[in-house]
N, CA, C and O atoms as a Tinker XYZ file with bonds, in Angstrom:
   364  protein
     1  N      1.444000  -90.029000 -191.948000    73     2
     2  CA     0.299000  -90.925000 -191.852000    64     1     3
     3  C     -0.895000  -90.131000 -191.317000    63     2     4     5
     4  O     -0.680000  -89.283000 -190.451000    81     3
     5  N     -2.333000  -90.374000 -191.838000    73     3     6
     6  CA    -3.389000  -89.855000 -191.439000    64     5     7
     7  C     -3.744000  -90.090000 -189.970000    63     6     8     9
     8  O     -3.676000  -91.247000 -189.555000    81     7
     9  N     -4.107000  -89.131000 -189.164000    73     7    10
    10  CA    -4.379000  -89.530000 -187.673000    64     9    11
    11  C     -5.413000  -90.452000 -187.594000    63    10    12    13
    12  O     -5.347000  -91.397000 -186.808000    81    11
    13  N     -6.611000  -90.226000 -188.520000    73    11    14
    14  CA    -7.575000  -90.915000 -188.225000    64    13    15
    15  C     -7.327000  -92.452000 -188.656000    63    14    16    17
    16  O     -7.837000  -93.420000 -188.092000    81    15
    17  N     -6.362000  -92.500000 -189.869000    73    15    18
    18  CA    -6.334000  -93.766000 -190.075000    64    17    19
    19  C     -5.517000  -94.515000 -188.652000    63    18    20    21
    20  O     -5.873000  -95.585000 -188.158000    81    19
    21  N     -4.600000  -93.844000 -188.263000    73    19    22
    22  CA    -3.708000  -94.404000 -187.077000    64    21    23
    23  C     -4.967000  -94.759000 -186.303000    63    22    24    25
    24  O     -5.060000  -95.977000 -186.155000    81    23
    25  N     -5.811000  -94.173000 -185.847000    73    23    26
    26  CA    -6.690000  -93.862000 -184.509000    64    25    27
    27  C     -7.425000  -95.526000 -184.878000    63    26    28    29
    28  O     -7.548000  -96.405000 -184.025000    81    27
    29  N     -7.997000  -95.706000 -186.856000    73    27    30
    30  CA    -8.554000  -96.636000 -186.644000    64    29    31
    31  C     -8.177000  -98.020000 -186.642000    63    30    32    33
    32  O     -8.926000  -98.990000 -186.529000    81    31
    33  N     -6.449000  -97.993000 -186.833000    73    31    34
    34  CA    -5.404000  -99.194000 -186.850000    64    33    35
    35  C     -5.854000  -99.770000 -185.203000    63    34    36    37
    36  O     -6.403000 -100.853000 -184.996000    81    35
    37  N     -5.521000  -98.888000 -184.267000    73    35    38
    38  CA    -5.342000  -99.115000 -182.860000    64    37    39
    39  C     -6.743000  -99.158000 -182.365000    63    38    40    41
    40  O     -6.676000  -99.742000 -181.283000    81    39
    41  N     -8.022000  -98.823000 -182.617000    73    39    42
    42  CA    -9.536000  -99.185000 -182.763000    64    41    43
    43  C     -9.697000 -100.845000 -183.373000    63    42    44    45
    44  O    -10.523000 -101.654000 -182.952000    81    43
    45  N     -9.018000 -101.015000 -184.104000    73    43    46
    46  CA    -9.514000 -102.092000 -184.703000    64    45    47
    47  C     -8.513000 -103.391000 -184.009000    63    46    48    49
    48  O     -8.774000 -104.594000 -183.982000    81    47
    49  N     -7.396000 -102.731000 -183.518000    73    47    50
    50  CA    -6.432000 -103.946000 -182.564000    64    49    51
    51  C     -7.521000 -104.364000 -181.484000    63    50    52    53
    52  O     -8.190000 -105.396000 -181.430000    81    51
    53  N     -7.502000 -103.239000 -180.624000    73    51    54
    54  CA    -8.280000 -103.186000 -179.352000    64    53    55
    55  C     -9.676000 -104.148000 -179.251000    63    54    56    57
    56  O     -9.893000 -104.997000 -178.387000    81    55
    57  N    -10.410000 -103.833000 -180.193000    73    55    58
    58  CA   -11.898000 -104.760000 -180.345000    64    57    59
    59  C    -11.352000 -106.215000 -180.595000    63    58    60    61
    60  O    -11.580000 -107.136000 -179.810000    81    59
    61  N    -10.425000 -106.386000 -182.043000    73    59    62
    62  CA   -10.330000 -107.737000 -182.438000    64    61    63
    63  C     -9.599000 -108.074000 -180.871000    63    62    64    65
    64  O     -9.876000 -109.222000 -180.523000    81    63
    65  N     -8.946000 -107.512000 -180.110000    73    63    66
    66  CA    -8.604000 -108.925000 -179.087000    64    65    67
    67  C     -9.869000 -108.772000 -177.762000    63    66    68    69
    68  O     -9.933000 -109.415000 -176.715000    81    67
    69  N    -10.736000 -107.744000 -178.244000    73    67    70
    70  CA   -11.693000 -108.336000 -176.705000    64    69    71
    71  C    -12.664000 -109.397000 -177.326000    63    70    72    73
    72  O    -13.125000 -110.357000 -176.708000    81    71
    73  N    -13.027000 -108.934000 -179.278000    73    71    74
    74  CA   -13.846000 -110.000000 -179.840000    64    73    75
    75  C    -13.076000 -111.442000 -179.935000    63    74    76    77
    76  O    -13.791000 -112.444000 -179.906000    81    75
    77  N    -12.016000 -111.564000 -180.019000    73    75    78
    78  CA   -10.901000 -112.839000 -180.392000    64    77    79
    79  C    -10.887000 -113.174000 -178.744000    63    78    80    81
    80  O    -10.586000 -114.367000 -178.784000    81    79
    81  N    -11.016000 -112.881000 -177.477000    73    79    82
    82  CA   -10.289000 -113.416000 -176.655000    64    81    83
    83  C    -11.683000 -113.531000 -175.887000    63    82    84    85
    84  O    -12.333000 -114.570000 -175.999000    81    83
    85  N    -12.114000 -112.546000 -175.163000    73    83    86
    86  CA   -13.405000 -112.143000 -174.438000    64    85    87
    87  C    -13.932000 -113.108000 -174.626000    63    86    88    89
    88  O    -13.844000 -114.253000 -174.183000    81    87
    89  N    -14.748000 -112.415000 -175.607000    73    87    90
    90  CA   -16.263000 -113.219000 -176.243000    64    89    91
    91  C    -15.806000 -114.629000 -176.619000    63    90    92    93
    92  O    -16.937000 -114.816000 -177.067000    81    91
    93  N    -15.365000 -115.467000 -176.785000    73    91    94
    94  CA   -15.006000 -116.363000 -176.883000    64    93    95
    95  C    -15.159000 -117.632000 -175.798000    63    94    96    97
    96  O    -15.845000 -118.653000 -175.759000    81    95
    97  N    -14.018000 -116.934000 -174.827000    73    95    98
    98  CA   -14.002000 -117.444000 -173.602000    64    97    99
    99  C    -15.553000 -117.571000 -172.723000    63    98   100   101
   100  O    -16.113000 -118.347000 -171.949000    81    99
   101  N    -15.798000 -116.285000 -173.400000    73    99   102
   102  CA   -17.650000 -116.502000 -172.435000    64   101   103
   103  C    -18.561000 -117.328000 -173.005000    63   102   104   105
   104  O    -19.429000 -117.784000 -172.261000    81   103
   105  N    -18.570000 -117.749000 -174.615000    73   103   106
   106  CA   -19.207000 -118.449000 -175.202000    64   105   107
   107  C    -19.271000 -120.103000 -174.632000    63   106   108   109
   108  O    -20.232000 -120.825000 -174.367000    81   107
   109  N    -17.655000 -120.354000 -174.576000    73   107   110
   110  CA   -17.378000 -121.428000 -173.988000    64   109   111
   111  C    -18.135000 -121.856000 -172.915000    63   110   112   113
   112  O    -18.959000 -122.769000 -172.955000    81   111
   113  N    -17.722000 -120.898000 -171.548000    73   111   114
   114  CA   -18.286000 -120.897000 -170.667000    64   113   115
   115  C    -19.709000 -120.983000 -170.379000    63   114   116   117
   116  O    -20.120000 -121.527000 -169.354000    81   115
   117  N    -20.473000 -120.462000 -171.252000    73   115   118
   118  CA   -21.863000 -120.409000 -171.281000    64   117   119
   119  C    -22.134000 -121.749000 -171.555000    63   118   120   121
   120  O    -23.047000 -122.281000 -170.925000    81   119
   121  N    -21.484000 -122.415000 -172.410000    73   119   122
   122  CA   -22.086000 -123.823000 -173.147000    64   121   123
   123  C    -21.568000 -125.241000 -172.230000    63   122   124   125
   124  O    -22.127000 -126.337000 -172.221000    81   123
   125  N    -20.055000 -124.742000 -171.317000    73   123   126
   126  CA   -20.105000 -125.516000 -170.202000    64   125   127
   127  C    -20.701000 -125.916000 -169.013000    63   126   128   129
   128  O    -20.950000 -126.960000 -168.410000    81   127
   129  N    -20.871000 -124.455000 -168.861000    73   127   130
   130  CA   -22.149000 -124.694000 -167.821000    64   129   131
   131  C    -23.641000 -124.580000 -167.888000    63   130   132   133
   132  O    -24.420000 -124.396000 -166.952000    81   131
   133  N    -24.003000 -124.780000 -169.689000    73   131   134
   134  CA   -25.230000 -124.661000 -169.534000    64   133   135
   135  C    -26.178000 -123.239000 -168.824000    63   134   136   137
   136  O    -27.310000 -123.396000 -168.367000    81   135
   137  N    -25.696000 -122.331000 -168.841000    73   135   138
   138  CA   -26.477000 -120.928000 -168.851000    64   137   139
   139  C    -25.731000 -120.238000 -169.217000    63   138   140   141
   140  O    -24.586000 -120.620000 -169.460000    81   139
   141  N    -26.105000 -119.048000 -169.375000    73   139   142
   142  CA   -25.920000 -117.618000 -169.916000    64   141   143
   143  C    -24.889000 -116.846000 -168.870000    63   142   144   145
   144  O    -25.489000 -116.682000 -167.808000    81   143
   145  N    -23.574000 -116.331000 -168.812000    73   143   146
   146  CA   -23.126000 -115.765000 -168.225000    64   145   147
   147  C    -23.547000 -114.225000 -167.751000    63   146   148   149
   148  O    -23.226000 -113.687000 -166.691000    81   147
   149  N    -24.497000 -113.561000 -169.018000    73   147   150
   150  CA   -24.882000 -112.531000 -168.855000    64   149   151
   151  C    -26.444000 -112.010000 -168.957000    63   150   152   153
   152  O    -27.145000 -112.671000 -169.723000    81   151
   153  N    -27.103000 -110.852000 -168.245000    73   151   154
   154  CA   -28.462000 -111.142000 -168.325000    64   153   155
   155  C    -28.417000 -110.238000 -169.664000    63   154   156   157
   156  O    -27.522000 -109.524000 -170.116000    81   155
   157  N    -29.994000 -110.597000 -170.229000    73   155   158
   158  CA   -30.346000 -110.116000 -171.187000    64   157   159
   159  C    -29.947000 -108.696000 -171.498000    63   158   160   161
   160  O    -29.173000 -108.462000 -172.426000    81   159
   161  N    -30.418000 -107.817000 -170.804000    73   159   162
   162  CA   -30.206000 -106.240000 -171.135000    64   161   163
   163  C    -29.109000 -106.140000 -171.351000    63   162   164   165
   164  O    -28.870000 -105.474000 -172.358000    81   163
   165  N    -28.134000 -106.586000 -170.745000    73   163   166
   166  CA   -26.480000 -106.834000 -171.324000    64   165   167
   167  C    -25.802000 -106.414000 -172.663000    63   166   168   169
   168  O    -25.065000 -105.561000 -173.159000    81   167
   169  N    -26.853000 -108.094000 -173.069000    73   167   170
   170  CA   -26.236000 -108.309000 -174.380000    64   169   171
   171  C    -27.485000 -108.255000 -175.607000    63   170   172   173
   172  O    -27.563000 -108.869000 -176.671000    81   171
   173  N    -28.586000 -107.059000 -174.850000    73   171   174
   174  CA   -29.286000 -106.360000 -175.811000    64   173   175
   175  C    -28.525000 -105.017000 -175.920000    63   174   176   177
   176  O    -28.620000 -104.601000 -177.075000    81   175
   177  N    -27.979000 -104.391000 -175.318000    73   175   178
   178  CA   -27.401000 -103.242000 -175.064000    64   177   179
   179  C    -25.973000 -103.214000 -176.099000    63   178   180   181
   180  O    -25.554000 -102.304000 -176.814000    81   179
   181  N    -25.323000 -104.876000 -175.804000    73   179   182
   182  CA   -23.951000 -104.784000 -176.823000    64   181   183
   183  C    -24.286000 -105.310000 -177.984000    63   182   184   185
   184  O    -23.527000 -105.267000 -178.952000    81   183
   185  N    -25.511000 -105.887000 -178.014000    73   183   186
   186  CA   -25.855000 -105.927000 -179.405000    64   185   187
   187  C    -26.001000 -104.694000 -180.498000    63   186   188   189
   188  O    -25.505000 -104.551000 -181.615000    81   187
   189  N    -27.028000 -103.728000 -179.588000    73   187   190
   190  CA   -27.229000 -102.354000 -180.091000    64   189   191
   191  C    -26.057000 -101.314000 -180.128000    63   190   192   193
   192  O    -26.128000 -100.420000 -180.971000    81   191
   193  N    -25.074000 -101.359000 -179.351000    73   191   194
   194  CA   -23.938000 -101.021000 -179.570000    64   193   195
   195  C    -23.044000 -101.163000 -181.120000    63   194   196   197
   196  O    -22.676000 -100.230000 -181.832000    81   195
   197  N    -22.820000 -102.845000 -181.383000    73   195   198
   198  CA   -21.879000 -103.253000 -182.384000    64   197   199
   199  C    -22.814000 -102.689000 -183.598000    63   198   200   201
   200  O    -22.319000 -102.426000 -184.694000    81   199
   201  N    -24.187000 -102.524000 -183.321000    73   199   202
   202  CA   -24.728000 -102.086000 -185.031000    64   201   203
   203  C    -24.816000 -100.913000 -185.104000    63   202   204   205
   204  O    -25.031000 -100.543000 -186.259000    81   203
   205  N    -24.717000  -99.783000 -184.067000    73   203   206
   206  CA   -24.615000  -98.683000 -184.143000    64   205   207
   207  C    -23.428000  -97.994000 -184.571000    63   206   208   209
   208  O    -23.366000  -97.025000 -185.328000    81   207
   209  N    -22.183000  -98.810000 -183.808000    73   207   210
   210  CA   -20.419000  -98.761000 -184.521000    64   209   211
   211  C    -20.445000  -99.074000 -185.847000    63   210   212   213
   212  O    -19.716000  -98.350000 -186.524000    81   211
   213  N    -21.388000 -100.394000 -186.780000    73   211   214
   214  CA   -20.851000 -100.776000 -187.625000    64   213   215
   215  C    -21.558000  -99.701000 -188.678000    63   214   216   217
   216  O    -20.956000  -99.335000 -189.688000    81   215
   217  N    -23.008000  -99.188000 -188.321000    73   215   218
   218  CA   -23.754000  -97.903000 -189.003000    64   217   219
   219  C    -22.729000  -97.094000 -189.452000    63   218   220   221
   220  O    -22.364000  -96.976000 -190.622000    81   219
   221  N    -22.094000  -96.311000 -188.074000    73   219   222
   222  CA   -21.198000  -95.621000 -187.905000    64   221   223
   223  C    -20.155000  -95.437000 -188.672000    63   222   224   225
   224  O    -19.840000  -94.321000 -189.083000    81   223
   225  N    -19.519000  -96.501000 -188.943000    73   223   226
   226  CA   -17.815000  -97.295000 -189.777000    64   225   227
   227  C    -18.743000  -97.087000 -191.163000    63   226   228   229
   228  O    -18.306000  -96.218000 -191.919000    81   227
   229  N    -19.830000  -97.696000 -191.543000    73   227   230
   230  CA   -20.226000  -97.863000 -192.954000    64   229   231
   231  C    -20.244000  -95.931000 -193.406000    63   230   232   233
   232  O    -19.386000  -95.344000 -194.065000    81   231
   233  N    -21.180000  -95.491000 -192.948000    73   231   234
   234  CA   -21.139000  -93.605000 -193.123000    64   233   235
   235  C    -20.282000  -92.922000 -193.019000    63   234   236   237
   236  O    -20.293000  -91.893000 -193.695000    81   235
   237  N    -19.067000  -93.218000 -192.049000    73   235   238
   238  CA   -17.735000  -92.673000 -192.289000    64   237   239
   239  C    -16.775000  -93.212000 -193.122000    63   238   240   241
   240  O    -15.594000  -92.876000 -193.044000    81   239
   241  N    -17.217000  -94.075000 -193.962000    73   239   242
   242  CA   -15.980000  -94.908000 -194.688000    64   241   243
   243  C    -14.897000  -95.719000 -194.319000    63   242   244   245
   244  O    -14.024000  -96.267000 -194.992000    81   243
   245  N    -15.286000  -95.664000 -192.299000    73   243   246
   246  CA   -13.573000  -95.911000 -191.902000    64   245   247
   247  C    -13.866000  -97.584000 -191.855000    63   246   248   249
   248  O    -14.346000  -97.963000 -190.786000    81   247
   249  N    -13.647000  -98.581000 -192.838000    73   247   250
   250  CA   -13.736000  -99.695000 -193.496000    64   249   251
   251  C    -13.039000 -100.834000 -191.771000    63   250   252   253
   252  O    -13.526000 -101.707000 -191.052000    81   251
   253  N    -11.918000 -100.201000 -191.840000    73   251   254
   254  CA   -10.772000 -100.466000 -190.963000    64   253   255
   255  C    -11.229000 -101.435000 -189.825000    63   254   256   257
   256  O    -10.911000 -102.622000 -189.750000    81   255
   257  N    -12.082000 -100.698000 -188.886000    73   255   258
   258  CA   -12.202000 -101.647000 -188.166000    64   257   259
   259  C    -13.462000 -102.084000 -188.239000    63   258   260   261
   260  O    -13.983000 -102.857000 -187.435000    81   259
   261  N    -14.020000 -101.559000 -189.284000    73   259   262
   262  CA   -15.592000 -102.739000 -189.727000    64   261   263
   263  C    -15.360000 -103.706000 -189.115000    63   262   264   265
   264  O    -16.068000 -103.998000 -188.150000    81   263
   265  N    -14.181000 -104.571000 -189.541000    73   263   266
   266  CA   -14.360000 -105.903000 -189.511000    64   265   267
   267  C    -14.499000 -106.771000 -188.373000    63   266   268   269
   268  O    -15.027000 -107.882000 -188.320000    81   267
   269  N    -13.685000 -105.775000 -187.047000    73   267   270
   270  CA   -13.625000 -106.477000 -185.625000    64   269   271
   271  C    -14.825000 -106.412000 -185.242000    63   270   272   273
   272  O    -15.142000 -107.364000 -184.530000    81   271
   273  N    -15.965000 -105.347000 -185.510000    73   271   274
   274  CA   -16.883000 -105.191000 -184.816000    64   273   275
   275  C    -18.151000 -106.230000 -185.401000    63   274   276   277
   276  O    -18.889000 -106.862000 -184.646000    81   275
   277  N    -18.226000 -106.261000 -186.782000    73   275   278
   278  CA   -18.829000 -107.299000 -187.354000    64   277   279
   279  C    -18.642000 -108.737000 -186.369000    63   278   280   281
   280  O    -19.482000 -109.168000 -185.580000    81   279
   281  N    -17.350000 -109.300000 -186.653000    73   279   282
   282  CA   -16.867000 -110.333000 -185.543000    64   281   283
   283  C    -17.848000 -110.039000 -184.422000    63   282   284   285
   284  O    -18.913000 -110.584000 -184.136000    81   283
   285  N    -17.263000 -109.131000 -183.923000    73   283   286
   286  CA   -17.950000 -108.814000 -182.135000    64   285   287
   287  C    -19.802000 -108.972000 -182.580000    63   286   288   289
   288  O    -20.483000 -109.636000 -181.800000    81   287
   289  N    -20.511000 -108.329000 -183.848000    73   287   290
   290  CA   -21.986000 -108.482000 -183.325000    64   289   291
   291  C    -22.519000 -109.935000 -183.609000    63   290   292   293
   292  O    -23.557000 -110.408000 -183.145000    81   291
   293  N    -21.430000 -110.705000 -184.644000    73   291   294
   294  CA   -21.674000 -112.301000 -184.355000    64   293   295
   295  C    -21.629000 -112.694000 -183.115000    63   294   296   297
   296  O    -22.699000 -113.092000 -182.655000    81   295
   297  N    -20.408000 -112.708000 -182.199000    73   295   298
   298  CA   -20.291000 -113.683000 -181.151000    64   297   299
   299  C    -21.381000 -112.912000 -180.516000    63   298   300   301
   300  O    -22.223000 -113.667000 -180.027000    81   299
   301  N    -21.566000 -112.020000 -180.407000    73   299   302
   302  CA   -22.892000 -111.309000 -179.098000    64   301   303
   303  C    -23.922000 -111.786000 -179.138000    63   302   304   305
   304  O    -24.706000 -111.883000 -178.194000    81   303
   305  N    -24.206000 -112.460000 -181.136000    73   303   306
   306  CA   -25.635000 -113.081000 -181.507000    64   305   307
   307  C    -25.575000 -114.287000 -181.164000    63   306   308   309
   308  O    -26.640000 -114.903000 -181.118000    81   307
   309  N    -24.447000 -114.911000 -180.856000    73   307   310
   310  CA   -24.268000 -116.242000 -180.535000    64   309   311
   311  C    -24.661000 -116.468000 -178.808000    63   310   312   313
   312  O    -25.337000 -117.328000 -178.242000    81   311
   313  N    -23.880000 -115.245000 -178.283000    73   311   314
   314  CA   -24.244000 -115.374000 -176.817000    64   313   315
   315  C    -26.115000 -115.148000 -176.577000    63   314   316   317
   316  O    -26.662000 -115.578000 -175.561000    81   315
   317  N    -26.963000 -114.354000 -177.787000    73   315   318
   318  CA   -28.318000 -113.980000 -177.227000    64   317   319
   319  C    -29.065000 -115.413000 -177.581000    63   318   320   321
   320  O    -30.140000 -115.664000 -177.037000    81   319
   321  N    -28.501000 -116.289000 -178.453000    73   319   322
   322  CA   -28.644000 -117.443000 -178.626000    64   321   323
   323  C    -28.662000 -118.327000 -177.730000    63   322   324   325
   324  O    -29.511000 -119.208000 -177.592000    81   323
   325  N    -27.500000 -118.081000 -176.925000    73   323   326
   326  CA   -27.293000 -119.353000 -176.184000    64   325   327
   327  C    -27.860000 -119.247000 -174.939000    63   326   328   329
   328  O    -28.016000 -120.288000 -174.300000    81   327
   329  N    -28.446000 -117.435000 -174.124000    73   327   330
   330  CA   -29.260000 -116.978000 -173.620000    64   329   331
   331  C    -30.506000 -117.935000 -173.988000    63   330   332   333
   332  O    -30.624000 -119.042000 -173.462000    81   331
   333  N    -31.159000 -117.577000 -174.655000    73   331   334
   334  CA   -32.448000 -117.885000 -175.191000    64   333   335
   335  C    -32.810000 -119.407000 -175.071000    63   334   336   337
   336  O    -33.741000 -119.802000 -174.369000    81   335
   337  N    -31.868000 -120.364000 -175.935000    73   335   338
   338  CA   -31.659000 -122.007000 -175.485000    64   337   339
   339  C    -31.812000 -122.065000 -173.842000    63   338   340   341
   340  O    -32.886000 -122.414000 -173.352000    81   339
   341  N    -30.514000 -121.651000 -172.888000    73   339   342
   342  CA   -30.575000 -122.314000 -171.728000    64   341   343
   343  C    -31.581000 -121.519000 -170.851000    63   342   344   345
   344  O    -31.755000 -121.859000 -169.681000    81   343
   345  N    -32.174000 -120.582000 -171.334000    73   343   346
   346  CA   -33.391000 -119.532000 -170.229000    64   345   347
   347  C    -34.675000 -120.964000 -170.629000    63   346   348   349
   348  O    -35.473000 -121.532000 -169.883000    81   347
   349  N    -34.444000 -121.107000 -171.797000    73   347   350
   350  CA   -36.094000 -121.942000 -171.836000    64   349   351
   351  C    -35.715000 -123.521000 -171.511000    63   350   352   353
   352  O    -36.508000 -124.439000 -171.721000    81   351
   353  N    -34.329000 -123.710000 -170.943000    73   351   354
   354  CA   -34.059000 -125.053000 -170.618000    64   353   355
   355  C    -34.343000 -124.933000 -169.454000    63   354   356   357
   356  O    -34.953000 -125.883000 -168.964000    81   355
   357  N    -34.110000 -124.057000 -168.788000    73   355   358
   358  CA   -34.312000 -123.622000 -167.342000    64   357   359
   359  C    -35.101000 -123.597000 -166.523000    63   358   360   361
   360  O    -34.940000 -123.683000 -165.305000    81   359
   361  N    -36.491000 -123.418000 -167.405000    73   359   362
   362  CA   -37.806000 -123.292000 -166.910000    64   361   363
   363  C    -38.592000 -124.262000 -167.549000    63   362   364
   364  O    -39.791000 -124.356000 -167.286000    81   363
């Protein structure tokens, strides 16, 4: 088996359960209590992150774990969302 493909089997486990479990749980949380669990630079920073990985995955071909990270820059857009709603509910 190719190393790199192994490397991106166990890359792509790892993300799908912090995007499947994490982000999830914080979304919730954000919408229960009505604010943002995290400040902005945060989740401008993991925003710019997931599109720089997914740049990354598209130019190397490694398809593999495209997909967790895609996942991951939705829920992050969901969290700058829900930022944005409860910051201007706030004030």
């Amino acid at each position: 088996m190719n190393i790199i493909f192994t490397i991106s089997i166990f890359v792509s486990i790892f993300s799908l359960a912090l995007t499947l479990i994490g982000l999830p749980a914080q979304i919730v949380k954000n919408y229960k209590e009505k604010q943002s669990g995290q400040p902005l630079l945060t989740i401008l920073i993991a925003i710019g992150f997931y599109i720089s990985q997914i740049l990354f995955f598209i130019l190397t071909k490694a398809y593999l774990p495209l997909i967790s990270f895609v996942i991951g820059l939705i829920m992050w857009s969901i969290t700058l969302v829900q930022y944005r709603l409860y910051y201007k509910n706030k004030n």
